[in-house]
Every structure is written in C-alpha cells, then in structure tokens.
C-alpha positions in Angstrom: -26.5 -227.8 11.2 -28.9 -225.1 12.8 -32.4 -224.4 11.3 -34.1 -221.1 10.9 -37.4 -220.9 12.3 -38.4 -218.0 10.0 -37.7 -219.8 7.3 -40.3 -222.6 8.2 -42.9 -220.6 9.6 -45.0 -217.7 7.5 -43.5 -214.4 8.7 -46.9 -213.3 11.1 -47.6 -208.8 11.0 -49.8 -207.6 13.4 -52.0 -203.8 13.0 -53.5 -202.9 15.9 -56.4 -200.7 14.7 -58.0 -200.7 11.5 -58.7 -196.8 10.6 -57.2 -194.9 8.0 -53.9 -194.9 9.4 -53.9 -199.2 10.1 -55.8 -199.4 7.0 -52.9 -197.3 5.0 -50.3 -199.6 6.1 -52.1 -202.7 5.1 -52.3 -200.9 1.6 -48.9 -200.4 1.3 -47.5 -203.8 2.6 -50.2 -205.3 -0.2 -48.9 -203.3 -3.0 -45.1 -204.5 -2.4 -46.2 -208.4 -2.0 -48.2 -208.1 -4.8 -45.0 -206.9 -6.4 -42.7 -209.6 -5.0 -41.3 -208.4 -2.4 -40.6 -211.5 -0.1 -41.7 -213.7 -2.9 -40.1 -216.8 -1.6 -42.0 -216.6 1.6 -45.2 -217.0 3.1 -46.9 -214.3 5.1 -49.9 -214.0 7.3 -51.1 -210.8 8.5 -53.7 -210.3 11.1 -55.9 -206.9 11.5 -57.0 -206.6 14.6 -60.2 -203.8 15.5 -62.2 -204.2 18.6 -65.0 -201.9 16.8 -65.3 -202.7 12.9 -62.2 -204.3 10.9 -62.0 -202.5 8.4 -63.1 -198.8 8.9 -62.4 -198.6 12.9 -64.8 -196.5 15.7 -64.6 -193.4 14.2 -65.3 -193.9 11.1 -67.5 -197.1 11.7 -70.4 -197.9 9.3 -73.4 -198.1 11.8 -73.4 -194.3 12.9 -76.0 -191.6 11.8 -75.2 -189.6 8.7 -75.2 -186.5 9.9 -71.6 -186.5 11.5 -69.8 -185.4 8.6 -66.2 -185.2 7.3 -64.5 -182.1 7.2 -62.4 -182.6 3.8 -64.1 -182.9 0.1 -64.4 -186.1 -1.3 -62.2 -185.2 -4.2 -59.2 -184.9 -1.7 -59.5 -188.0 0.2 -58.0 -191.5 -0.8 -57.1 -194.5 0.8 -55.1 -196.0 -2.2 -51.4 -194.7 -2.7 -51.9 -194.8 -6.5 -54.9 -193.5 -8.8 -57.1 -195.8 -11.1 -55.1 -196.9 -14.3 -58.4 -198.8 -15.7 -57.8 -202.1 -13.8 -59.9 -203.4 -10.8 -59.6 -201.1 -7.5 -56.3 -203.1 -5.8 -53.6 -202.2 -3.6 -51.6 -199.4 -5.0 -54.5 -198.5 -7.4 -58.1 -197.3 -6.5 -60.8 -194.4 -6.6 -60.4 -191.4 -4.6 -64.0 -191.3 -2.3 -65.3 -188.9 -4.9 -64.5 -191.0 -7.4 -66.2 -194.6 -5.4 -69.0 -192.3 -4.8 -69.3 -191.5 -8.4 -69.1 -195.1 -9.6 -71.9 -196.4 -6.7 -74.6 -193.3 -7.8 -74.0 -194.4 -11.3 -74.5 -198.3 -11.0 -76.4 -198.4 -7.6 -78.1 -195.2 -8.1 -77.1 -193.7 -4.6 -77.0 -190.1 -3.9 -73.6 -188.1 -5.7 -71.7 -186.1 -4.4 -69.7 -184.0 -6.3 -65.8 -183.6 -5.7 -66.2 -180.5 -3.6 -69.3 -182.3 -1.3 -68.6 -183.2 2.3 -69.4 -186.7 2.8 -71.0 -188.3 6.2 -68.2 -190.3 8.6 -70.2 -193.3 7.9 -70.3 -193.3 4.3 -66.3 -193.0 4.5 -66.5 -195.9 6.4 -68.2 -197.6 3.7 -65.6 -196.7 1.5 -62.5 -197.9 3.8 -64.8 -201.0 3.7 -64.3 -201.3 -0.2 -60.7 -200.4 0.0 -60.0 -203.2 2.6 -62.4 -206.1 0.8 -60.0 -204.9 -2.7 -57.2 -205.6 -0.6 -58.8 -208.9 0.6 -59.2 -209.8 -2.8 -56.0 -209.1 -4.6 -53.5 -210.3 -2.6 -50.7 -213.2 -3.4 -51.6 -216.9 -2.6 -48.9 -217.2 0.1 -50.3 -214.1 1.8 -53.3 -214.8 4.5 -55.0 -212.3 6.1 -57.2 -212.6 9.0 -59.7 -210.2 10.3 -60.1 -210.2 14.0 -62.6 -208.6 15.8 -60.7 -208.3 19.0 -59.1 -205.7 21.9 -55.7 -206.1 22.5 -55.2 -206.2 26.0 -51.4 -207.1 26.3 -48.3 -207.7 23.8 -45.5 -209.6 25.6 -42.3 -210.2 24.5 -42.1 -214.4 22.9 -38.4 -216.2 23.6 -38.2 -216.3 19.9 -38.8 -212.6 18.8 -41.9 -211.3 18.0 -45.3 -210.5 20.4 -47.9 -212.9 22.1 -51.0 -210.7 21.8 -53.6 -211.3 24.8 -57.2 -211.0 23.4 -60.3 -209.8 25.1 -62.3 -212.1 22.5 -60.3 -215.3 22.6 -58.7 -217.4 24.9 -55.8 -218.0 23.1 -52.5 -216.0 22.9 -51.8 -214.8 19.1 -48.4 -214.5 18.2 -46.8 -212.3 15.5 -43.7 -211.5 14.7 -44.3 -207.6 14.0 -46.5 -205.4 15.5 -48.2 -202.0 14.7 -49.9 -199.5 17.0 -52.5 -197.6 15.2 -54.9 -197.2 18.0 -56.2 -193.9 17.1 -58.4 -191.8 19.8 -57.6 -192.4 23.3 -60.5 -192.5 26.1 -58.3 -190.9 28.9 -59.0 -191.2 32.8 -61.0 -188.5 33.9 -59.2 -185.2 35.0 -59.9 -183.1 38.4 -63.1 -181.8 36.7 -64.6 -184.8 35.4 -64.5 -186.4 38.8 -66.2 -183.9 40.1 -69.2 -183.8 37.2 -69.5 -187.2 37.0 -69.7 -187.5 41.0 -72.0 -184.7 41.0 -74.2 -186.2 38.2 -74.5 -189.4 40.4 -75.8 -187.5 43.3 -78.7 -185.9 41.5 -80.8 -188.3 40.0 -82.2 -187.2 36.8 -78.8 -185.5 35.5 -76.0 -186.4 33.3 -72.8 -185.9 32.7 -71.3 -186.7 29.1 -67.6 -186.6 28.2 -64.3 -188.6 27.2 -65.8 -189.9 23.5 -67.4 -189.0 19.9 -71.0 -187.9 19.8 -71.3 -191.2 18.0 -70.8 -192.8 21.1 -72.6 -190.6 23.3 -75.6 -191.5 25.5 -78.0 -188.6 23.4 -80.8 -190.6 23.6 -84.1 -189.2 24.8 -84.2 -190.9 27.8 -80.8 -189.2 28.8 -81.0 -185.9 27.0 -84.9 -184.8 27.8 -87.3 -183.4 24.9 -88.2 -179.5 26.7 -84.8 -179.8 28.7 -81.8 -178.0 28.9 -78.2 -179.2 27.6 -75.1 -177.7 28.3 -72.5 -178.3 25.8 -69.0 -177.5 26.6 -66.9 -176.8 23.7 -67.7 -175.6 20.4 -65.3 -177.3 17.8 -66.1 -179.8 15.5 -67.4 -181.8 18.1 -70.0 -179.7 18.9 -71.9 -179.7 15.3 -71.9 -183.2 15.5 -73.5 -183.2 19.3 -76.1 -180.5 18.0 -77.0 -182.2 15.0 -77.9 -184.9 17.4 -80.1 -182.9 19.3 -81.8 -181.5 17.0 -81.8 -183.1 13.0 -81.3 -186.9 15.5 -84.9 -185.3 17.2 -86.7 -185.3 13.9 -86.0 -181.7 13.2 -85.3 -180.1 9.3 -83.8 -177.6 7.8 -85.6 -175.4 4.8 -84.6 -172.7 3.0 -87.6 -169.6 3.3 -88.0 -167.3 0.8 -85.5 -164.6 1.8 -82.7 -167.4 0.9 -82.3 -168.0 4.7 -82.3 -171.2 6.1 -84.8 -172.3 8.7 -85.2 -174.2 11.4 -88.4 -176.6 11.7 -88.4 -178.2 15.1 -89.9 -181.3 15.6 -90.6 -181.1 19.5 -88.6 -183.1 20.9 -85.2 -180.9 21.1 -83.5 -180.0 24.4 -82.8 -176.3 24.8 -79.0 -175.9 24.3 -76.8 -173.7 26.2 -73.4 -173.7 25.1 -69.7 -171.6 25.1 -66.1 -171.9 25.5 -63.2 -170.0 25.8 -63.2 -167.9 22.6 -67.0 -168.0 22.7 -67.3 -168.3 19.1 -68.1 -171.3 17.1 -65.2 -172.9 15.2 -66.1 -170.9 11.3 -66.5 -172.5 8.6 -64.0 -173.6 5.5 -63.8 -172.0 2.5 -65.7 -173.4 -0.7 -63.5 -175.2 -2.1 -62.0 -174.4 -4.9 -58.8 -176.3 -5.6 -58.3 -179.9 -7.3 -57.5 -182.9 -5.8 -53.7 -182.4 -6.3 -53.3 -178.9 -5.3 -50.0 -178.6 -3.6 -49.3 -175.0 -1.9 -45.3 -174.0 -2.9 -44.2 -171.7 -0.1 -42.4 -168.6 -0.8 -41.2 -167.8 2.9 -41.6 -171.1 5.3 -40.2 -173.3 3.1 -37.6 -176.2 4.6 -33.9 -174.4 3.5 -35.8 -171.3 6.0 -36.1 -173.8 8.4 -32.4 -175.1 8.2 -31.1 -172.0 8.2 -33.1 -171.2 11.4 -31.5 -174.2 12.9 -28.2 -173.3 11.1 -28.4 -169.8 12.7 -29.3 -170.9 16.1 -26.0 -173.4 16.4 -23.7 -170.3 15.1 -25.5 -168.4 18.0 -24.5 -171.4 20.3 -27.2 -172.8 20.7 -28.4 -176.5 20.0 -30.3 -176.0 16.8 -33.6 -176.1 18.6 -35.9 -173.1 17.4 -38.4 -170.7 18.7 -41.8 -170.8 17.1 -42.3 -167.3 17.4 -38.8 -165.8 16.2 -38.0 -168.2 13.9 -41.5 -169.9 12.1 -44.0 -167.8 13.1 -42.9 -164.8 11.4 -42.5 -166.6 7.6 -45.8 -168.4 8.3 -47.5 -164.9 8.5 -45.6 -163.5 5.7 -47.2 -166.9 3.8 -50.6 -166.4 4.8 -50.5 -162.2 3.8 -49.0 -163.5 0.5 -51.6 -165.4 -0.3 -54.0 -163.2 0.9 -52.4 -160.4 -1.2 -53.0 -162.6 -4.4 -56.7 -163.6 -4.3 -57.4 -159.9 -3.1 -55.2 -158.7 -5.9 -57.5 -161.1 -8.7 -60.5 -159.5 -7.3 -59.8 -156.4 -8.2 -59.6 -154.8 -4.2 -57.5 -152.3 -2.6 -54.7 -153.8 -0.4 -55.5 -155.0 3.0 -54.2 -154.5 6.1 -52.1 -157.0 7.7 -54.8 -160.4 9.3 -54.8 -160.6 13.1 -55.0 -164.3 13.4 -55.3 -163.7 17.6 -58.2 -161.4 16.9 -59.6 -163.5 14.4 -60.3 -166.1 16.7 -60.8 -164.5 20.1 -63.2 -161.7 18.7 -64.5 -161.0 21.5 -61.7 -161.0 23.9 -61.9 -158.2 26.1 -65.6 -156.7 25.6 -68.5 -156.9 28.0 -71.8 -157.6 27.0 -75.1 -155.4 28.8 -76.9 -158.9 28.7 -77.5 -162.5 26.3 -79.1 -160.2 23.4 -76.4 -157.8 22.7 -74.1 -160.5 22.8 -76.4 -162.6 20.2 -76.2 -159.8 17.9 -72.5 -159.5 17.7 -71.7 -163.0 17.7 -74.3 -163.7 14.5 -72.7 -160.3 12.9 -69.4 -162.4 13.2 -70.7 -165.4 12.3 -72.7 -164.0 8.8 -69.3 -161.9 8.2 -67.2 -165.7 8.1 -69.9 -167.2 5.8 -69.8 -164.3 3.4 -66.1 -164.6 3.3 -66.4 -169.0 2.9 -68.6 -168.6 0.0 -66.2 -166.7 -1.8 -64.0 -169.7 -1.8 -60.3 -170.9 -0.2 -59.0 -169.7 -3.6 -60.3 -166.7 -4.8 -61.9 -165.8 -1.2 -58.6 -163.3 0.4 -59.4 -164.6 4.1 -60.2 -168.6 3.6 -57.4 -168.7 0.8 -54.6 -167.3 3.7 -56.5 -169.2 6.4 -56.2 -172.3 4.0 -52.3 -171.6 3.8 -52.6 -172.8 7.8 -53.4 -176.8 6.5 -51.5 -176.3 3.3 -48.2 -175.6 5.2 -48.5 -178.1 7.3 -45.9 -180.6 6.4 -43.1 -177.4 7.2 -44.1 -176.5 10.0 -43.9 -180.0 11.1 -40.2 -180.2 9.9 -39.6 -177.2 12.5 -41.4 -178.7 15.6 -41.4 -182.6 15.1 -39.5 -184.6 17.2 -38.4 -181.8 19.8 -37.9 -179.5 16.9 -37.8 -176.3 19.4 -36.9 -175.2 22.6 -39.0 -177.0 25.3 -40.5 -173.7 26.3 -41.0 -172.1 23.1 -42.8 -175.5 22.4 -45.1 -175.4 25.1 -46.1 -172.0 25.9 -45.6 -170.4 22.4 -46.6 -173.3 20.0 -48.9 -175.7 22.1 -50.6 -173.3 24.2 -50.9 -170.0 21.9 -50.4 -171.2 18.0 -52.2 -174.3 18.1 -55.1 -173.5 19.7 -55.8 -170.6 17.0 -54.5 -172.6 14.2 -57.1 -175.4 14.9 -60.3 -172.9 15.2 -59.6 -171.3 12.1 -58.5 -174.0 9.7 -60.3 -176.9 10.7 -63.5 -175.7 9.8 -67.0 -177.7 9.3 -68.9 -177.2 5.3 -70.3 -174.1 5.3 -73.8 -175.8 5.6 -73.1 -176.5 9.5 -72.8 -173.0 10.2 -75.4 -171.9 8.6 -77.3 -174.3 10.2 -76.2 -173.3 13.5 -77.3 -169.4 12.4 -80.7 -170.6 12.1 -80.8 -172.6 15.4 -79.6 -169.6 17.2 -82.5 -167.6 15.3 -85.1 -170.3 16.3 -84.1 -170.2 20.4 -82.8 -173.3 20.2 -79.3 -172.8 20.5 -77.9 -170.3 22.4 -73.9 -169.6 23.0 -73.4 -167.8 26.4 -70.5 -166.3 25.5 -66.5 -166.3 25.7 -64.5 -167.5 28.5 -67.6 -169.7 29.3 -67.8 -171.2 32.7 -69.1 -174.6 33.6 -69.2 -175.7 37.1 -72.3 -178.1 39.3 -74.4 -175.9 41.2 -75.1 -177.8 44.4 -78.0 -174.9 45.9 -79.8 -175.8 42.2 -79.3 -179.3 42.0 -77.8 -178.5 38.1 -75.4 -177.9 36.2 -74.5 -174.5 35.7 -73.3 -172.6 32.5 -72.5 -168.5 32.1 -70.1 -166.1 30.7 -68.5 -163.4 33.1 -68.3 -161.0 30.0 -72.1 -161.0 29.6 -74.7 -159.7 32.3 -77.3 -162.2 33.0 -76.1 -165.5 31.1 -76.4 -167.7 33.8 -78.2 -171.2 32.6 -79.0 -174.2 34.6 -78.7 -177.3 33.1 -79.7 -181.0 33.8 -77.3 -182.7 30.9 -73.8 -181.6 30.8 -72.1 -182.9 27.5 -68.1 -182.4 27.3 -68.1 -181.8 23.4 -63.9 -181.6 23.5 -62.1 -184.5 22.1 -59.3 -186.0 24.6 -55.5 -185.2 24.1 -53.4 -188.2 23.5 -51.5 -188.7 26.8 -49.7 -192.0 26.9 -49.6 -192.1 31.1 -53.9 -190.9 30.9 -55.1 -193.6 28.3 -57.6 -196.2 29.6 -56.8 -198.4 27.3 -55.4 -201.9 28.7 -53.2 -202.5 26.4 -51.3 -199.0 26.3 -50.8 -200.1 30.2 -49.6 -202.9 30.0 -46.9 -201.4 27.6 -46.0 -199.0 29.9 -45.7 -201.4 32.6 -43.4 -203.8 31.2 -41.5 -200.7 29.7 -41.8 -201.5 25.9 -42.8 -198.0 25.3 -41.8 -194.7 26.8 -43.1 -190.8 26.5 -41.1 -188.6 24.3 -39.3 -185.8 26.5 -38.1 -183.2 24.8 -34.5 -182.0 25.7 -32.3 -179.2 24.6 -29.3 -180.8 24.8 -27.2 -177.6 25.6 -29.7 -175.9 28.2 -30.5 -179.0 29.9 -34.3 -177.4 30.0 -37.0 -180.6 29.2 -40.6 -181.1 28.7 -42.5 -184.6 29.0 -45.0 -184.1 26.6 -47.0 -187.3 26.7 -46.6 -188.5 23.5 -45.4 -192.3 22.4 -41.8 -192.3 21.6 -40.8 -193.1 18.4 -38.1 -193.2 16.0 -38.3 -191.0 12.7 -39.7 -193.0 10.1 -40.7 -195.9 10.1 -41.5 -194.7 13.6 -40.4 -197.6 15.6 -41.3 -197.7 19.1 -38.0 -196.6 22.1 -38.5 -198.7 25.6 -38.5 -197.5 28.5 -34.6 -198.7 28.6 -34.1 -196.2 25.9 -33.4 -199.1 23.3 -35.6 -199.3 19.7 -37.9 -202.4 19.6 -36.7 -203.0 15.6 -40.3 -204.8 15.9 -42.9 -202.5 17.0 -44.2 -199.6 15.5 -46.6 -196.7 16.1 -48.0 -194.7 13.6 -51.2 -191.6 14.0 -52.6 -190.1 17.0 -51.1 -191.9 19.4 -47.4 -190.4 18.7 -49.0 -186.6 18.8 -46.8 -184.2 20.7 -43.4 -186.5 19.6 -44.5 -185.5 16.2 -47.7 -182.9 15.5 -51.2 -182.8 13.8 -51.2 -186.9 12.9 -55.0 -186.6 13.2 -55.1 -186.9 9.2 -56.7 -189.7 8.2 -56.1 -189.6 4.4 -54.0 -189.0 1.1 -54.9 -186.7 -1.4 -55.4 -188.2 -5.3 -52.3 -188.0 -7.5 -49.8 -186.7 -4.5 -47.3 -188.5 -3.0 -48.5 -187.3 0.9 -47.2 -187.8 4.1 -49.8 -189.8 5.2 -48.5 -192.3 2.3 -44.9 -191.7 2.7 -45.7 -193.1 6.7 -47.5 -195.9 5.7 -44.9 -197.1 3.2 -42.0 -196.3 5.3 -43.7 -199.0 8.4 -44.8 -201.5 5.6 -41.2 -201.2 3.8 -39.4 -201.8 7.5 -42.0 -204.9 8.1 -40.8 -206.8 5.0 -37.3 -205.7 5.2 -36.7 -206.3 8.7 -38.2 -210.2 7.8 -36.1 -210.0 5.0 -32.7 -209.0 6.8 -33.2 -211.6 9.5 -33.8 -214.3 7.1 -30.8 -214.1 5.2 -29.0 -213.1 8.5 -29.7 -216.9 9.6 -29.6 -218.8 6.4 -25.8 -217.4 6.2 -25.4 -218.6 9.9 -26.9 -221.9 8.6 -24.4 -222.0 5.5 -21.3 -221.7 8.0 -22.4 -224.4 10.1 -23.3 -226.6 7.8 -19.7 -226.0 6.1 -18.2 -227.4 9.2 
C-alpha cells in the first residue's frame, strides 16, 4: 500500500514579502482556516521579510513621519471584513481610521479624522496590529513563523514544493507553496545612472542618489551639505517626501502668518534645492475629500458591457479582440470624467464648462519660453495656487478634482480593457504607457493638500526652486558638478554637488537586482509577459512577471503554469496595470481583496485536491 506524504506532514505556505499585498494574503488564508477549511490537516505557514515582518520596507515602522500616505485613513483597511463587536481577527478588523480612533482614545495618541492623511510609518504600525491579530487568532494546527530573511533562491524539491535558500540561515526551508509579493524592485542602473554615479565617484565631495525611497536615501548632513545645493530630479510623490527631508528632517517648521499663508521658518541647516522634470510642474494636489469609506463610482459610459462590445466590435472587424486605448477607452473615459464634472458644477450653481484638457492640464507649460527663472516662478505659483483653490473645494463638490477623481475611481475598467495584453501591442505602448499613463499618474495621484502648500511657501522662502519643464540633468565635467536647467527658461542653469533621482523604478523582471528574481529567471520558473496579437503577429515584451488570471499563478519559461507559485502586486505590472495599491477600502468587496482571496483560496485548494488525489490512489492499492 502507498503512503501519502501530504498526509503526514503539515501542508508548509510560503509569502515572500510581508506588505500590504503578502500581508492581504495571510488575512485571507487565516479567515478560511479559521473557518475549517482544511480542518483535518495541519498547516505551517512561514512569512518571510528581509526588512520588517509584518509591515515590509516601505511601509516599515522605524522611518520619519513625515513621508506620508496619499489615501485617507477612512479608506484604507487591511481586514477583508468590518468590525462586528468581536476582537480585531482575520476576516474582521478596523479600518486605519478606525485603529487610529481606538489608540487616541485609550492611549491618548494624536487622531486623525477619517479624511486625515496618515504618515507611512504609522500605517506600518497598523499592518503591525493586523498581523499580531492574525498571530493571535489562528487554529491550533496552524503555525506561523516569522522570518526575518532574503530569499535568495527557490529550487524546485523531488517531492513538489520549493527549497528556499536564505541570506540569514544556513539551512534550506522547504514549502510546499510559494508566493511572490516582493513589492518595489531596486533595478540595475540604466545608461544615465552609470554615468552619474561614475561621475560622482570622480569628484570627491559629490553625490549621486537614485534607485530607492527617500526613506532609504543617504540625506544625511554629511552627504546632503547645510548651505549646499541639491538637485532633485523628478517631482512626483517622491519628491515631497525627499524635500520634506531636506527641509522639516533639517529642523525647519511650518506656520501659518497672519494673511492665512503658510510660512516657512528655516532652521539653517537646509540645502538649496534645484529641481524640474519633464512637465515642470509639481504633481497637484488631491481633492479634499469628501466621500465615505464605501463610495463606489457607477460609470455611465466606460463600464465593462462598453468594453465587450469594443472587443466584440473589433473581432466582427476581423480583428483579434485586442483594443485601441485611444478609439475605443479613451473616448468613454473622457465622456466619464466631463460627466462628473458637469454634476458637481451643475450643484454649484455655475455655467457649463468647456470640455477639460487633461494634456494641457498636466503639461501647462508645454510650448512657452520663459525671459528668465522669475517669470517662470510667477506662472508656475499662479498654477500651483489655481490647483489648491480648486482641491479645497473637494473631489465631490469641487468640478475639476471630482472628474480628476473619476481617473482612480475607474480604475478597475480600465484595467478589464488593458490587463493581460488587453490592446494592440502598439496602441499599449505608445498610446496607453507612454501618453495616458504618464498624465493619469500626475493628476490623480496627488499628495494632501498640505504638501503643496508647503511647497508654495518653500518656493516663496528661496528654498526651493523648480527650473522649469523639460528639465535637463547632465554632470558638468569643466564645473566639477552636477548640472540642472530648463531650455524653455533663459538663465536657469544651476550647479549642483548632490544629485538625488526622486523617480521610483519601473518593475522590469530582466533589470531587478534582486537575487532571487535571478535565480528564477535562470532556472526558467518565471518568464516576462509578451504581449501578442494573435492575428497581426505584432508583440511587445513588456517586462512584467507572467502570470495567470487569478489566482495569478506564475508561467515558466517552458510556457507551463507552476500550479505552486504565485505572484501577486508590483512585480506583475505591465502583465496586469496600476498593482501599486496597497489597500481595501471599508465595507467593499475590492480588488485588492478579491486578489488575495483568490491566491489564499488556490493555496488550500490545491493542498486539498492533491490530498484526496493520493488518498484515492492509496484506496486502490490497498484494495489489491
């Protein structure tokens, strides 16, 4: 009679990163042990961070408070299911607003109310909480083991399952199932970066700064000089976080004066700060919020039967399905956003507004020249007042942040038109990757509208200044620095001795340092996801893991699916689009849940299906 080894043995699961999106999937398999599933079977479960188990780099708990979240508290979860008045546990737990709430009331720590921004660190905290509730309220005959650890290889055992190579222990650790949750990449450095990183080592007393999180940046004094000059390139979300660094990091405050305008109080220690990129305008701020934690937007005109039919049209036209993102969802996207628009203008009382230029919106000042740095000032605070006056009106009765909101609200359609090769190869690269997204991410993903205030009064005080747009950055050998200008303004040229690369890197599967993602692609247990139009033949390698739909298992390099390896988040962008979201939303039943369900729910039933699978194998031979 044969024996079944996984019916001896605990079934062993293995995440790979403990963020939101590792932490999400340990929530979910929780909540259905907890309600039997596999009841008859022990299961061990090991959650593996080489930063913080628990929270993950990002959003680890020992970074300064002043890099800050760009959602509300009283939209961001970790549980898939709302307090019902018994302890926080899998499947049941506080919205961050709601933690928050509970700690200010019984540990007297600041509160921040549902429409507050909180710091990256104190939503590390929080994940923190969620996991040790997890920890806590899980079944007898589930163990699970922190492990402070990189993964530097995953190799195939005889048996099924992965031996996991450690950088942090000399033994090999062997599951059965694997996850990939690895989150932001640090990629080799590009053509560029060889070049400013070899130029910084040739200078003594510069520095060049790029490939990370300004959490993890070198901003210290000794690098970044008090009286010096900084160039940042870049000025997304990134950015605030570097400046904040430089200057609120520096002992420098904010204060309101008497006019209502904030201030700037230096402390004396700041750098000067040069900055610019290719819009030359500073990514604006959200709206005040004014939804609940459950608001869900109902399209009117990019819903999912217009995308079917797209597809549906295209195939009668002979084609493969395959789309184009400016013919076929770009259009009902706009006609979304003017709706929207149309309706908060509408409850205000105003006149009927011309059609939003999103292009213009974000490149404002594409085409203009500039006599020199102070008429270029002028316009960009005009612009940059105008946005704040139109974010305090709020993303719901504001007319431009309630259509720009409709941009992050529409999300999960769009993504049902370009997700897994969802377009033409071209279309996807020149008319969604390299025209829409770059506008959609400036103008809906937004810091609080405190940052850019902030940033107004730096730029008032001389400390910050923004050379302009199409900024160029390049090492100026006859100077011995770095050097910084904008050909559309007269006389912005700035020297610089610290050059900080404020962009964050673009997942590339073939770019990532990362050992492990390697030695993956070495032994060919993953592949990039090339996108084919299977009637043109035309193909684009986008650089993205390759993965099934849900539950997002993992395709070889053999074209195979490992049935035991899954990928889920950032490291699967291009294949699938915008899976930098690293929460649910209270009382909705999100995507990011639906993912983390759908891995936990193949985990358990894949054990399941090869358990019973054997023990009717067994049965047979034992008959005979």
């Amino acid at each position: 009679m044969t024996t079944d080894r996984t019916s001896r043995t605990p079934l062993v699961l293995g995440i790979v990163g403990s963020g939101p999106r590792g932490l999400s999937v340990l929530e979910r398999l929780a909540a259905r042990l907890n309600d039997g599933e596999l009841s008859g079977r022990q299961v061990r479960i090991h959650l593996i961070d080489a930063v913080e188990v628990g929270s993950g780099r990002v959003w680890r708990t020992d970074q300064d408070d002043w890099f800050t979240m760009n959602t509300v508290v009283g939209q961001v979860t970790m549980y898939s299911g709302e307090p019902d008045g018994g302890p926080a546990r899998p499947g049941a737990g506080p919205s961050l607003g709601q933690w928050i709430a509970e700690r200010a009331r019984t540990r007297g720590e600041p509160l921040l109310g549902p429409d507050d921004y909180a710091s990256r660190q104190r939503y590390g905290q929080y994940q923190q909480a969620v996991y040790r509730s997890i920890a806590e309220h899980l079944p007898e005959r589930v163990e699970l083991l922190p492990v402070k650890a990189r993964v530097t290889r995953a190799t195939p055992a005889a048996e099924g399952g992965y031996l996991l190579q450690l950088d942090a222990a000399p033994h090999l650790l062997e599951v059965d199932q694997l996850l990939l949750a690895t989150g932001h990449p640090a990629n080799r450095a590009d053509a560029f970066e060889r070049a400013m990183f070899s130029f910084a080592d040739r200078h003594p007393g510069l520095a060049y700064l790029a490939g990370d999180s300004a959490a993890d940046m070198a901003l210290d004094q000794e690098t970044v000089r008090p009286g010096s000059t900084v160039a940042i390139r870049g000025l997304g979300l990134s950015f605030y976080d570097v400046m904040l660094s430089l200057t609120v990091g520096r002992g420098g405050t904010f204060a309101t004066g008497a006019d209502g305008e904030l201030r700037y109080l230096p402390s004396g220690l700041e750098p000067r700060i040069v900055t610019g990129s290719r819009s030359g305008l500073p990514i604006p701020a959200r709206g005040r919020n004014q939804k609940n934690p459950d608001h869900s937007h109902k399209p009117r005109f990019l819903t999912s039967a217009a995308v079917a039919d797209a597809r549906k049209r295209r195939i009668e036209a002979g084609g493969s399905g395959l789309l184009r993102f400016d013919e076929d969802v770009l259009p009902l996207l706009l006609q979304e956003i003017e709706a929207v628009r149309a309706d908060s203008q509408a409850r205000a009382g105003g006149a009927p507004l011309p059609p939003l230029d999103l292009d213009a919106l974000a490149r404002p000042f594409r085409g203009k020249e500039y006599a020199g740095p102070e008429a270029f000032r002028a316009e960009l605070l005009d612009v940059m007042r105008e946005d704040l006056d139109a974010a305090r009106l709020g993303n719901a009765d504001g007319p431009l942040k309630s259509a720009l909101d409709v941009l992050r609200d529409i999300r999960n359609v769009v993504r049902e038109a370009v997700d897994f090769g969802g377009l033409q190869p071209d279309s996807h690269v020149v008319e969604f990757q390299r025209k829409f997204l770059p506008v959609n991410s400036l103008l809906s993903a937004g810091p609080p509208i405190e940052r850019v205030e902030q940033l107004v009064a730096l730029i008032e005080a001389g400390v910050v200044e923004v050379v302009g747009p199409a900024s160029e950055f390049a090492a100026d050998e006859a100077a011995g620095r770095f050097r910084i200008s904008s050909p559309q303004v007269t006389g912005s040229v700035h020297h610089a001795e610290v050059l900080v690369d404020a962009r964050i890197p673009t997942p590339d599967v073939h770019q990532d340092t990362s050992p492990l993602t390697a030695a993956l692609l070495a032994d060919g247990l993953i592949s990039e996801y090339v996108m084919t139009d299977p009637v043109t033949g035309d193909s684009h390698a986008t650089g993205g893991l390759n993965v099934t739909e849900a539950p997002f298992r993992v395709i070889g390099a053999d074209g195979l699916i490992r049935c035991d390896l899954y990928a889920l988040g950032i490291p699967t962008e291009h294949t699938r689009w915008f899976t930098q979201v690293g929460s649910g939303k209270p009382g909705l039943n999100t995507l990011f849940r639906r993912d983390a369900d759908s891995i936990a729910a193949a985990m358990l039933d894949r054990a399941a299906a090869t358990l019973t699978l054997t023990a009717e194998t067994a049965t047979v031979g034992g008959a005979l």
